[in-house]
PyMOL Python script that loads the backbone (N, CA, C, O; Angstrom):
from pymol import cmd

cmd.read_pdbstr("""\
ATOM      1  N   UNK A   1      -1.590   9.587 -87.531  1.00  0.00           N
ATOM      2  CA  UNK A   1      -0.592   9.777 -86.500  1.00  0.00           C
ATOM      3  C   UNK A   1      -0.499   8.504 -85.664  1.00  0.00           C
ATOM      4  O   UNK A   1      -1.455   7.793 -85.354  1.00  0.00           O
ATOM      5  N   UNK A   2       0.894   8.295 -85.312  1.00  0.00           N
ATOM      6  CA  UNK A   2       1.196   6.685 -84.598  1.00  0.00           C
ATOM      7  C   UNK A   2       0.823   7.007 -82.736  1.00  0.00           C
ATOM      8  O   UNK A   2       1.051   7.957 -81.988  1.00  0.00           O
ATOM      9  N   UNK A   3       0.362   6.075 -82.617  1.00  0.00           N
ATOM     10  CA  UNK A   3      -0.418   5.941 -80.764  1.00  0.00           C
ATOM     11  C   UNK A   3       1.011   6.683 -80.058  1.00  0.00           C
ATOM     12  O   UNK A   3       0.944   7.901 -79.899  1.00  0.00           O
ATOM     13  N   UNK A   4       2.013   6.129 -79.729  1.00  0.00           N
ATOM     14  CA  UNK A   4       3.256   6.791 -79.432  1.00  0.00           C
ATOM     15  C   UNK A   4       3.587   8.183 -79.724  1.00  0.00           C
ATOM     16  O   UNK A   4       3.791   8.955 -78.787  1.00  0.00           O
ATOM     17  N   UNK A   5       3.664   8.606 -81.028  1.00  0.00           N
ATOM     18  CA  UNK A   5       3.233  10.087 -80.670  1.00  0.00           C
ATOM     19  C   UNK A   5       2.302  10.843 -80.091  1.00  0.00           C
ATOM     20  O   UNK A   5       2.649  11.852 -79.476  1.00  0.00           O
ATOM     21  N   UNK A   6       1.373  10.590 -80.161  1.00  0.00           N
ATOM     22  CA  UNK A   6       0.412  10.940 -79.480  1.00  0.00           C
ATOM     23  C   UNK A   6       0.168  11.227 -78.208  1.00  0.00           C
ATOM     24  O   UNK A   6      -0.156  12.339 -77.790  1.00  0.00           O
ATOM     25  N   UNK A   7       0.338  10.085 -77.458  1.00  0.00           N
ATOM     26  CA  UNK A   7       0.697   9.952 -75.863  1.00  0.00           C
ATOM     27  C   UNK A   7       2.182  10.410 -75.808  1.00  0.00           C
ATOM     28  O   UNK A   7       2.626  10.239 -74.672  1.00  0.00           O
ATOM     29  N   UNK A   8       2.746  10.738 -76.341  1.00  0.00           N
ATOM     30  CA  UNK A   8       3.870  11.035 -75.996  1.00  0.00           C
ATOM     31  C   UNK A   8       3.709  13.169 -75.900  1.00  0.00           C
ATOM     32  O   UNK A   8       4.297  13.915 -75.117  1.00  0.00           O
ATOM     33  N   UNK A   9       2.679  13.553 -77.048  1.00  0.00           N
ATOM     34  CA  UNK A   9       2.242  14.903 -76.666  1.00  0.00           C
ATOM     35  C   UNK A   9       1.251  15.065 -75.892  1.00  0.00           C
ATOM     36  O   UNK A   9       0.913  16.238 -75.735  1.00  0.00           O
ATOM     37  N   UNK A  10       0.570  14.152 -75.262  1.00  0.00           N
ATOM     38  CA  UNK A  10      -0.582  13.927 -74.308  1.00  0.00           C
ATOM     39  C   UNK A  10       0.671  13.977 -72.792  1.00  0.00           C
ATOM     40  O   UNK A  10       0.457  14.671 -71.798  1.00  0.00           O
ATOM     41  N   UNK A  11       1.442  13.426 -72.900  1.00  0.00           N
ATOM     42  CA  UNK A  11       2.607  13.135 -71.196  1.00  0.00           C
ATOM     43  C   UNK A  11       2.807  14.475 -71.553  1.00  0.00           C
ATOM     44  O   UNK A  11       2.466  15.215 -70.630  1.00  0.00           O
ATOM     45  N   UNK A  12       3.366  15.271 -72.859  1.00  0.00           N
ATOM     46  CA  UNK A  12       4.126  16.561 -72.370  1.00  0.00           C
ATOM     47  C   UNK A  12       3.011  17.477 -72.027  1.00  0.00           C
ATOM     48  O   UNK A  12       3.371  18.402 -71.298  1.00  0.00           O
ATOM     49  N   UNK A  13       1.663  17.475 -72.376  1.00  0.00           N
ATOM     50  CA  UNK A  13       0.578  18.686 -71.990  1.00  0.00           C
ATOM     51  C   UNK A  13       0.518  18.040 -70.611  1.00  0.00           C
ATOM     52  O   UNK A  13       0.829  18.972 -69.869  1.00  0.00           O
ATOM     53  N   UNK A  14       0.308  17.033 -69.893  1.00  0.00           N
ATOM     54  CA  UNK A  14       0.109  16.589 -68.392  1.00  0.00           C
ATOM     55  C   UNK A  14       1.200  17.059 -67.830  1.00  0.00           C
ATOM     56  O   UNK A  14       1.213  17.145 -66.602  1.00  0.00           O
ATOM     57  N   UNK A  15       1.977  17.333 -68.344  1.00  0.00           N
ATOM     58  CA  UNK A  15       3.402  17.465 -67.427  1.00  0.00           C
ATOM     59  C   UNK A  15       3.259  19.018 -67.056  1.00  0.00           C
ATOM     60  O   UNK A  15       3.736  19.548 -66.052  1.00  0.00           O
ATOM     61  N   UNK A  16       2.493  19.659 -68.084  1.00  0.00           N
ATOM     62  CA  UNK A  16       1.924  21.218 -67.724  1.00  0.00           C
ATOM     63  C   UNK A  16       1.869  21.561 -66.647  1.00  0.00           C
ATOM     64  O   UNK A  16       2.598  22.443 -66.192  1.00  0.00           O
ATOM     65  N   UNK A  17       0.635  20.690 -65.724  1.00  0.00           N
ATOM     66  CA  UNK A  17      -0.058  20.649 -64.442  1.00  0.00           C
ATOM     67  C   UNK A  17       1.073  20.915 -63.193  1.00  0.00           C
ATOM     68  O   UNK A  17       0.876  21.702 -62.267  1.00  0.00           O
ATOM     69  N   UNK A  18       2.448  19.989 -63.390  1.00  0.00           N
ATOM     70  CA  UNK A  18       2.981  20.228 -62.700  1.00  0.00           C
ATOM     71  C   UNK A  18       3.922  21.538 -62.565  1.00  0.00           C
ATOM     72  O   UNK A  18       4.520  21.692 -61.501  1.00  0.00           O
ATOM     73  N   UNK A  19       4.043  22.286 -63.383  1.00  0.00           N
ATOM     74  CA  UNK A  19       4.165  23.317 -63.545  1.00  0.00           C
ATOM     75  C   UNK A  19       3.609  24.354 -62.697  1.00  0.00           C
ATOM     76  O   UNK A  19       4.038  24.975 -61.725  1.00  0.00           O
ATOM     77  N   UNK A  20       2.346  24.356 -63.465  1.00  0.00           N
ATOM     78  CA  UNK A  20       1.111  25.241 -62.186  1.00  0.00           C
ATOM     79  C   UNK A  20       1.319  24.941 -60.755  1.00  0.00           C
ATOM     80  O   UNK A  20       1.446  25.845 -59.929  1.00  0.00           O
ATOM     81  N   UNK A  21       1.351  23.849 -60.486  1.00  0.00           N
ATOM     82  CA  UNK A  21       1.312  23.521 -58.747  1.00  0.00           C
ATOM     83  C   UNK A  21       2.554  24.206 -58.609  1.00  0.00           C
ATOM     84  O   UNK A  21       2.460  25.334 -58.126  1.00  0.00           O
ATOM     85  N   UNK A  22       3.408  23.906 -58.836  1.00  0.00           N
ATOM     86  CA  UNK A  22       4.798  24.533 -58.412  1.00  0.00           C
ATOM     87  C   UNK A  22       4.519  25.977 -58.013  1.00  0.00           C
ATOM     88  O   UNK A  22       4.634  26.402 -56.864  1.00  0.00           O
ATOM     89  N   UNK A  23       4.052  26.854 -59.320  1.00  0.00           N
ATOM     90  CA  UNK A  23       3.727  28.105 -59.260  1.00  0.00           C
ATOM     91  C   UNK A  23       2.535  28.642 -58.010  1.00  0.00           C
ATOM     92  O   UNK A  23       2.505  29.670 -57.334  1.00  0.00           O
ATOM     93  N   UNK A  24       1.662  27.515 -58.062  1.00  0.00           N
ATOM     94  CA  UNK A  24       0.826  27.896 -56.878  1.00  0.00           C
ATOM     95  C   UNK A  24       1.450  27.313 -55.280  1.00  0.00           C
ATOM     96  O   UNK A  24       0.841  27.804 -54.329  1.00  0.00           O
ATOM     97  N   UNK A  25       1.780  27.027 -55.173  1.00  0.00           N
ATOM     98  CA  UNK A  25       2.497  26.760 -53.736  1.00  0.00           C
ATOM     99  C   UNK A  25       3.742  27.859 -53.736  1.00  0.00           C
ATOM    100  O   UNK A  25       3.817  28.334 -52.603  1.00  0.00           O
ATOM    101  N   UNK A  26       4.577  28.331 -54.473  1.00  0.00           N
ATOM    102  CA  UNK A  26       5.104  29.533 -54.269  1.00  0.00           C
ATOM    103  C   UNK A  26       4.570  30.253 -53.976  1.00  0.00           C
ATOM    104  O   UNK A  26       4.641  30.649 -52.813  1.00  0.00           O
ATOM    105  N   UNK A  27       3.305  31.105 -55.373  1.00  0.00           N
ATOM    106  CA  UNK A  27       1.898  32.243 -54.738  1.00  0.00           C
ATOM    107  C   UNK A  27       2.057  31.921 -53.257  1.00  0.00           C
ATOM    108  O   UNK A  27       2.657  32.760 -52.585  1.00  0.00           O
ATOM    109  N   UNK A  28       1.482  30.528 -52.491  1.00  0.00           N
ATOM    110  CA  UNK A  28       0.628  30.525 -51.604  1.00  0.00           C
ATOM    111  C   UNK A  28       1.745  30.607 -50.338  1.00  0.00           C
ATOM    112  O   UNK A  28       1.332  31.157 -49.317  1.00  0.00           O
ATOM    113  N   UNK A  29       2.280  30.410 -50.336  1.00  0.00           N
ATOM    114  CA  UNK A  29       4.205  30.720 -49.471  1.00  0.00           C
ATOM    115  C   UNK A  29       4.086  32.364 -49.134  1.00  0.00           C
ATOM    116  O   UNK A  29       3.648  33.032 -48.197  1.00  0.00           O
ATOM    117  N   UNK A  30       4.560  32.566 -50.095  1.00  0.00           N
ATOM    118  CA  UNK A  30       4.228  34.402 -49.768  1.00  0.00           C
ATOM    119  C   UNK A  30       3.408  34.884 -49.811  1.00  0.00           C
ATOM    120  O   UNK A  30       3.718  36.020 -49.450  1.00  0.00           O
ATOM    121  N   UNK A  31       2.214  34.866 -50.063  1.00  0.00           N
ATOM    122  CA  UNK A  31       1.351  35.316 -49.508  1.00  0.00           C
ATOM    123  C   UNK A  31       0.878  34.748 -47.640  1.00  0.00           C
ATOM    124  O   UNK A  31       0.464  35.407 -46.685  1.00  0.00           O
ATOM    125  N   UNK A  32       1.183  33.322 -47.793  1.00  0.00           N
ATOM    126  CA  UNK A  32       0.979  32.949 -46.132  1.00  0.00           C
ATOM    127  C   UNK A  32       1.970  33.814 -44.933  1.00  0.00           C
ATOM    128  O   UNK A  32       1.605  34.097 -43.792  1.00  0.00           O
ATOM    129  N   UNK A  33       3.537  34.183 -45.667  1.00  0.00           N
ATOM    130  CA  UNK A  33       4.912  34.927 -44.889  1.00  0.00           C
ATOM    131  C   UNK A  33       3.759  35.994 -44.789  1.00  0.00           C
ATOM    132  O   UNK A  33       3.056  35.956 -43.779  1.00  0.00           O
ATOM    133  N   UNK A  34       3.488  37.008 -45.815  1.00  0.00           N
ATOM    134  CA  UNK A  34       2.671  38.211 -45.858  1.00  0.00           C
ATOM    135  C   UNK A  34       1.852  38.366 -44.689  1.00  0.00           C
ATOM    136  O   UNK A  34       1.821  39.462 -44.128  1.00  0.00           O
ATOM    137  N   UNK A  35       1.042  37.183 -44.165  1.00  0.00           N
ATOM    138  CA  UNK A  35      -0.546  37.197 -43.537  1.00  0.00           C
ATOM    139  C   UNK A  35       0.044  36.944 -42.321  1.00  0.00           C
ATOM    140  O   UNK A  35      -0.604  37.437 -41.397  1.00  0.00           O
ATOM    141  N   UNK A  36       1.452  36.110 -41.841  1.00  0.00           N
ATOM    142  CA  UNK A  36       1.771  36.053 -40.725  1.00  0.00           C
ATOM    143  C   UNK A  36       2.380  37.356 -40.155  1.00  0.00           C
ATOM    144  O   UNK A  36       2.082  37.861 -39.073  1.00  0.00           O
ATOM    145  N   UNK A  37       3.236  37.798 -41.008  1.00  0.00           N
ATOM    146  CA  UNK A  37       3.976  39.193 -41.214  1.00  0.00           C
ATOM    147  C   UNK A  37       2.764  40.113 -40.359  1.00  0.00           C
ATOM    148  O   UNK A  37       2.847  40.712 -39.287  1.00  0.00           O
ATOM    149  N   UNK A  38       1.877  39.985 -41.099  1.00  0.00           N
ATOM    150  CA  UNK A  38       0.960  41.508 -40.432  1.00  0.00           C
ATOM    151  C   UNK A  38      -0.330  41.142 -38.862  1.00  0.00           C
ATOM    152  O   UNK A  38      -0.834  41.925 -38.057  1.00  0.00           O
ATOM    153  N   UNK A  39      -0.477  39.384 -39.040  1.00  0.00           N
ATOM    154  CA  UNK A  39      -0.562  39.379 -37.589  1.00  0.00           C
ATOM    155  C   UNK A  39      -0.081  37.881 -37.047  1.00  0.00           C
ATOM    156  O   UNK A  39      -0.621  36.782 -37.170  1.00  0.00           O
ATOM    157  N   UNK A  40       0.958  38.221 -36.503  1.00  0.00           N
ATOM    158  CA  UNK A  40       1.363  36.951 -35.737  1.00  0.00           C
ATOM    159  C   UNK A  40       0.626  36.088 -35.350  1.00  0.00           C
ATOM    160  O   UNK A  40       0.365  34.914 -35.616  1.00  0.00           O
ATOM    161  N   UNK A  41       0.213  37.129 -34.424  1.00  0.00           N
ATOM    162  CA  UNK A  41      -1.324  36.486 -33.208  1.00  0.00           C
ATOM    163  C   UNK A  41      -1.875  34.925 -33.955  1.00  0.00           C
ATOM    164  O   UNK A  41      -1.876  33.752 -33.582  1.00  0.00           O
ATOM    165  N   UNK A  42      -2.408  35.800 -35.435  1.00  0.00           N
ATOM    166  CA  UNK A  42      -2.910  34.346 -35.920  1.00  0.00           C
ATOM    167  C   UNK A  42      -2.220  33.628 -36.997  1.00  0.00           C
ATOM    168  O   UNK A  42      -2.719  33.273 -38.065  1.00  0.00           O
ATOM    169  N   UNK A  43      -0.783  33.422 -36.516  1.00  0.00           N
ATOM    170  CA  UNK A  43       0.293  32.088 -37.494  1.00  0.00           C
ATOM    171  C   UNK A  43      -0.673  30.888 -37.049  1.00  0.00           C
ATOM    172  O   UNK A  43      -0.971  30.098 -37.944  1.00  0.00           O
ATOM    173  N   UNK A  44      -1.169  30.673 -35.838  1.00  0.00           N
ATOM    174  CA  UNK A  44      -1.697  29.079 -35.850  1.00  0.00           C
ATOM    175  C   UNK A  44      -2.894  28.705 -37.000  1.00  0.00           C
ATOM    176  O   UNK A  44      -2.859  27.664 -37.657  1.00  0.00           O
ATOM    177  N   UNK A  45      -3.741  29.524 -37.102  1.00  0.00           N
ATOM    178  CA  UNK A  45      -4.879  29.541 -37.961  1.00  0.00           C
ATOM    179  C   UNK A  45      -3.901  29.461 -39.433  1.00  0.00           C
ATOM    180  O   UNK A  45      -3.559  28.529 -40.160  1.00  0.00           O
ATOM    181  N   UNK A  46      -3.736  30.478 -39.439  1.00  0.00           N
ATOM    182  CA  UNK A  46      -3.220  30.441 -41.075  1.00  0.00           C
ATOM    183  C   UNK A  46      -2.283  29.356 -41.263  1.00  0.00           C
ATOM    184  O   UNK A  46      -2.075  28.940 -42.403  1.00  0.00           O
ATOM    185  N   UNK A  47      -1.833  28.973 -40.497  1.00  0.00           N
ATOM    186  CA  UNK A  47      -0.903  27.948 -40.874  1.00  0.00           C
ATOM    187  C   UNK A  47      -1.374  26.610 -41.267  1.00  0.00           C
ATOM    188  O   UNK A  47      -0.976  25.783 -42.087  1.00  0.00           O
ATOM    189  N   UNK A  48      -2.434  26.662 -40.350  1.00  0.00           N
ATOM    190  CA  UNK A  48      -3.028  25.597 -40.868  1.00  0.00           C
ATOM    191  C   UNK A  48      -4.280  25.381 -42.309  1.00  0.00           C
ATOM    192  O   UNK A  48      -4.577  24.474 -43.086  1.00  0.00           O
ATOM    193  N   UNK A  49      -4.625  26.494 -42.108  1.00  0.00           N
ATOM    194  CA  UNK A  49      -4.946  27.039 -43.849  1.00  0.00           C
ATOM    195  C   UNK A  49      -4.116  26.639 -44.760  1.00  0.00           C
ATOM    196  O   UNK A  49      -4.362  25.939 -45.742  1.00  0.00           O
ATOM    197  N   UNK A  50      -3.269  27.025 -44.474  1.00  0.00           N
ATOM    198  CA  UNK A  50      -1.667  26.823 -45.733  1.00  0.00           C
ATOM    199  C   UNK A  50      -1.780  25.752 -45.832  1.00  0.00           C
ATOM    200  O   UNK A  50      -2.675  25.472 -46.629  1.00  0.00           O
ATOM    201  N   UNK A  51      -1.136  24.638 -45.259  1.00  0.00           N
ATOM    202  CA  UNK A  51      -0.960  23.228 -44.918  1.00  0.00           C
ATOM    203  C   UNK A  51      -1.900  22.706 -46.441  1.00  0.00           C
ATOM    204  O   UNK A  51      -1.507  22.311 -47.539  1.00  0.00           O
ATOM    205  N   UNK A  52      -3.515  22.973 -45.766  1.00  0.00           N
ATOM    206  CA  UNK A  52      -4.761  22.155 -46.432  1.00  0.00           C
ATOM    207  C   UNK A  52      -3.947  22.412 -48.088  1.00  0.00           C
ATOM    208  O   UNK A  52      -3.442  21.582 -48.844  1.00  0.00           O
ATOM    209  N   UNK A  53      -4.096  23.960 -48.224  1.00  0.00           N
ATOM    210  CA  UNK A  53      -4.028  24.228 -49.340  1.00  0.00           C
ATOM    211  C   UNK A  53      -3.089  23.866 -50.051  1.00  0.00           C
ATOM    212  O   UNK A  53      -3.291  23.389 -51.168  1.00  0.00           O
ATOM    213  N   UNK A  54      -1.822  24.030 -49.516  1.00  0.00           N
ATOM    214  CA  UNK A  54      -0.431  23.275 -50.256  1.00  0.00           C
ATOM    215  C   UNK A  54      -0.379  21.707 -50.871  1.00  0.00           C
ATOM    216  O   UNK A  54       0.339  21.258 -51.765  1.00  0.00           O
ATOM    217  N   UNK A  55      -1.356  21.077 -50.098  1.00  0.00           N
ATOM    218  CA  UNK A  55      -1.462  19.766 -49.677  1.00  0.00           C
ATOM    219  C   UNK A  55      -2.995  19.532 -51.041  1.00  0.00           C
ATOM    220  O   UNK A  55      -2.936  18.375 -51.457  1.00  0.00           O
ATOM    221  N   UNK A  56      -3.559  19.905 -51.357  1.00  0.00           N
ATOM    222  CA  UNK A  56      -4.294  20.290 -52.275  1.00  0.00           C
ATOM    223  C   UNK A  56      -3.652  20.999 -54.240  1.00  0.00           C
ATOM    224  O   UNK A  56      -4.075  20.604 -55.326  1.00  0.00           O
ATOM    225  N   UNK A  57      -2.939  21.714 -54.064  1.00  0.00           N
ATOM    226  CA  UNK A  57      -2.168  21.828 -55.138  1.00  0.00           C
ATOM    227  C   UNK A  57      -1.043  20.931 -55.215  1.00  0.00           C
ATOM    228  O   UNK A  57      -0.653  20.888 -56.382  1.00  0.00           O
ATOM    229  N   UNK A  58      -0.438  20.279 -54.535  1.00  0.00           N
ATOM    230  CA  UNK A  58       0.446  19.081 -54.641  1.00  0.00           C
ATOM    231  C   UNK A  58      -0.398  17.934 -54.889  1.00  0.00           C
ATOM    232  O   UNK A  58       0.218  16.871 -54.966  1.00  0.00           O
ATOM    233  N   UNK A  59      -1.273  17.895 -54.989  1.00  0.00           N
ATOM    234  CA  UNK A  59      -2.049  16.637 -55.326  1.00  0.00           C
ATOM    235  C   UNK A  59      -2.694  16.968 -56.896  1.00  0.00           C
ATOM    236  O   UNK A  59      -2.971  16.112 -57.736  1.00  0.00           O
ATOM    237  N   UNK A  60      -2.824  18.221 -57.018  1.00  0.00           N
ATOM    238  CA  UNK A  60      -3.071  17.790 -58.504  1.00  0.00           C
ATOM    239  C   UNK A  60      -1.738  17.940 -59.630  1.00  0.00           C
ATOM    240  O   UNK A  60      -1.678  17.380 -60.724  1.00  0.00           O
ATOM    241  N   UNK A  61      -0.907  18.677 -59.145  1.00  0.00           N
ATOM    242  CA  UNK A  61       0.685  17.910 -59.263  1.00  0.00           C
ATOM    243  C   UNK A  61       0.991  16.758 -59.693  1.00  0.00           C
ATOM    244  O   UNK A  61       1.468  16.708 -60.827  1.00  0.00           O
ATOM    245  N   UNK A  62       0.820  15.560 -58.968  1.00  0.00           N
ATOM    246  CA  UNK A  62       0.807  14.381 -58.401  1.00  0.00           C
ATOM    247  C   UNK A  62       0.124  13.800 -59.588  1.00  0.00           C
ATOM    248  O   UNK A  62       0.756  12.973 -60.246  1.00  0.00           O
ATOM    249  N   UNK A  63      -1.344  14.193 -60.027  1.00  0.00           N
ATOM    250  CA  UNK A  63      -2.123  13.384 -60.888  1.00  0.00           C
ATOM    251  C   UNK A  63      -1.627  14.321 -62.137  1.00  0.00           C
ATOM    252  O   UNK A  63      -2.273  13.927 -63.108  1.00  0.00           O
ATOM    253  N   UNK A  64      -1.006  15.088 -62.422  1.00  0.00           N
ATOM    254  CA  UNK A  64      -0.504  15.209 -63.886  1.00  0.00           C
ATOM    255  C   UNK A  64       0.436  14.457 -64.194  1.00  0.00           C
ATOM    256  O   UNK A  64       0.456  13.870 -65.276  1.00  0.00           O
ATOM    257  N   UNK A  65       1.511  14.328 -63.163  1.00  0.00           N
ATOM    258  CA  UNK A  65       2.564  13.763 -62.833  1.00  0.00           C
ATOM    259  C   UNK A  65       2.743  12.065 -63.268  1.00  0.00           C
ATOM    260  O   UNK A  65       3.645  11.409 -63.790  1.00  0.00           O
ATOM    261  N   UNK A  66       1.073  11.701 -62.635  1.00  0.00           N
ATOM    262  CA  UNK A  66       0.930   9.943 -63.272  1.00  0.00           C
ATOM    263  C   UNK A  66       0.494   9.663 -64.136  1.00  0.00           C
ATOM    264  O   UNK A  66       0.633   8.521 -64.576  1.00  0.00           O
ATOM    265  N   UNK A  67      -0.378  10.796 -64.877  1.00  0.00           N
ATOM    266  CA  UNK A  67      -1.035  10.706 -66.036  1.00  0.00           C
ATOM    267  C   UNK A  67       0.240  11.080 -66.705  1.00  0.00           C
ATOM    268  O   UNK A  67       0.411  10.369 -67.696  1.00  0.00           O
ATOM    269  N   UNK A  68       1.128  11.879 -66.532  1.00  0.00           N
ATOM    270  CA  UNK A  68       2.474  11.598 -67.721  1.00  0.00           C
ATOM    271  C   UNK A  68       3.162  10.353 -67.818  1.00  0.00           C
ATOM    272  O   UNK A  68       3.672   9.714 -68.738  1.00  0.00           O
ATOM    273  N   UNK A  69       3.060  10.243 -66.919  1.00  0.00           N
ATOM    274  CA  UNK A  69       3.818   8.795 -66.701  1.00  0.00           C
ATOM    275  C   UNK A  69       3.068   7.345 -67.405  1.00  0.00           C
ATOM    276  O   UNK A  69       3.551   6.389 -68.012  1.00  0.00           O
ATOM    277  N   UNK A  70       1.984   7.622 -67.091  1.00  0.00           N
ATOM    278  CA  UNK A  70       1.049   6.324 -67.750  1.00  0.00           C
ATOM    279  C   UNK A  70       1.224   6.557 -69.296  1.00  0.00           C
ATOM    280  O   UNK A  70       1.557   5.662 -70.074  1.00  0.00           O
ATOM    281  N   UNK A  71       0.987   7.737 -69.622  1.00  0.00           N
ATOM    282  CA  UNK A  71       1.223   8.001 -71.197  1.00  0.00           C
ATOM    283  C   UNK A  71       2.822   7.215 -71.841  1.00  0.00           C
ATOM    284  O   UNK A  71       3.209   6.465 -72.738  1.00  0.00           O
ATOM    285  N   UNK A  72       3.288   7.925 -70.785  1.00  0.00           N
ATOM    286  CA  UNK A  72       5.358   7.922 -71.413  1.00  0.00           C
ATOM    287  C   UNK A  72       4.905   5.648 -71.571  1.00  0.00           C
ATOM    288  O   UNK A  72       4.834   4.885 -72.535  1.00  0.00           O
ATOM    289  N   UNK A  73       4.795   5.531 -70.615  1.00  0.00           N
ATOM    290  CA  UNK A  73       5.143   3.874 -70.052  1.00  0.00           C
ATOM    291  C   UNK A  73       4.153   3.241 -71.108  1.00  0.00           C
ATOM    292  O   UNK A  73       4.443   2.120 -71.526  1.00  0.00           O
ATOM    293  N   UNK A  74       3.158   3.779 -71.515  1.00  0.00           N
ATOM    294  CA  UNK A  74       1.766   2.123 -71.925  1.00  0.00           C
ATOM    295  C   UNK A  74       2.451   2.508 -73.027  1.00  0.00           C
ATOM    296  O   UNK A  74       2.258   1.942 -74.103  1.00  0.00           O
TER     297      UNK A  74
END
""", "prot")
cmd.dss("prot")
cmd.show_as("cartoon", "prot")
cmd.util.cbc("prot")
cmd.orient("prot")
């Protein structure tokens, strides 16, 4: 098998990752509406829970995202 194919099915399995993040920052959206929904009181706490966490699945997003990219480009 030629290097180019290869990395070229190596970028499309990395490109997976970004997939998942997508899916987990939705999960984590409604479920955060949910937790504010039932106590206001604590939107400041949870919110800032959310934040970390969103900010955490967008980052491994991010590194599937360059590892496709390094594949597609070298």
């Amino acid at each position: 098998m030629d290097f180019h194919f290869a990395a070229l099915i190596g970028a499309g399995l990395a490109a997976i990752g970004v997939i998942g993040g997508g899916i987990g920052v939705g999960y984590a959206t409604g479920k955060t509406s949910e937790a504010i929904a039932r106590q206001p009181e604590a939107s400041g706490k949870i919110m800032g829970i959310f934040i970390m966490g969103i900010a955490l699945a967008e980052a491994t997003s991010i590194y599937g995202l360059v590892v496709a990219l390094l594949l597609l480009f070298k």
